[in-house]
N, C-alpha and C positions, 0 to 999 in steps of 0.2 A: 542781612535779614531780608526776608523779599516780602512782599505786601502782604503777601496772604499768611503768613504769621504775623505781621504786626496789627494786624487788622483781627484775627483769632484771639492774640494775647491783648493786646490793649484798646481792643473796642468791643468785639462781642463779647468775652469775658467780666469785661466791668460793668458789661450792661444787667450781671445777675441778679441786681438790688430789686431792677423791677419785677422779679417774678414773674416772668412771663417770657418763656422761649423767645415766644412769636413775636414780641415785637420788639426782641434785644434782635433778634434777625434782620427785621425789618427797617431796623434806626441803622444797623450795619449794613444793610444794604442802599438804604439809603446816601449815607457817608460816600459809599462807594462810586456811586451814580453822580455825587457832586466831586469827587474825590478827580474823574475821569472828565468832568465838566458840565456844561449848562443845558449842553444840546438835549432835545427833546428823545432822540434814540437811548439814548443812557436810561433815562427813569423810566420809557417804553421795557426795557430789556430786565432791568432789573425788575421792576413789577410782576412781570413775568416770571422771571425766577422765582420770586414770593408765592405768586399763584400756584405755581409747581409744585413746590414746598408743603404749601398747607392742602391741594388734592393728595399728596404722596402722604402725608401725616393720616387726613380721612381715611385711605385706602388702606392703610396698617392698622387701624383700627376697626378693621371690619373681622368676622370670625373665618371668615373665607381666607383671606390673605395667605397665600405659601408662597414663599420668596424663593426664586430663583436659585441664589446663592446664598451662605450662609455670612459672607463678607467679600463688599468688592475688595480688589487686588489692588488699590494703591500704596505701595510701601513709601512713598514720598509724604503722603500728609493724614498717612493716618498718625504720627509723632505729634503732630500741633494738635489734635482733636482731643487727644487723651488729658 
């Protein structure tokens, strides 16, 4: 099993109780950031990806929005998402 399913099934999955995408995300990202260690670049990086996250959530939410593609091409992890 490699991280990025154990981290999908038994951490951001269980985090559904709180109601809230965003910060079953961010408690996963979190984990992660310690997960990789103490240093100051881990939670620089991952906050970051948080920030990405919620401008690309706004940006889907606007009536303008046409997406490129109708589904990116990863047949590797789109199995853990579903």
């Amino acid at each position: 099993m490699s991280s990025f399913f154990f981290i999908t099934r038994y951490l951001y999955k269980r985090l559904r109780f709180l109601g809230n995408k965003l910060l079953s995300h961010f408690l996963t990202l979190v984990f992660v950031a310690l997960w990789h260690g103490i240093a100051p670049g881990f939670f620089l990086c991952f906050i970051g990806e948080f920030v990405i996250i919620v401008m690309d959530q706004q940006l889907r939410e606007t009536k303008n929005y046409k997406p490129i593609r109708k589904r990116p091409f990863c047949p590797i992890h789109t199995e853990a998402i579903k």
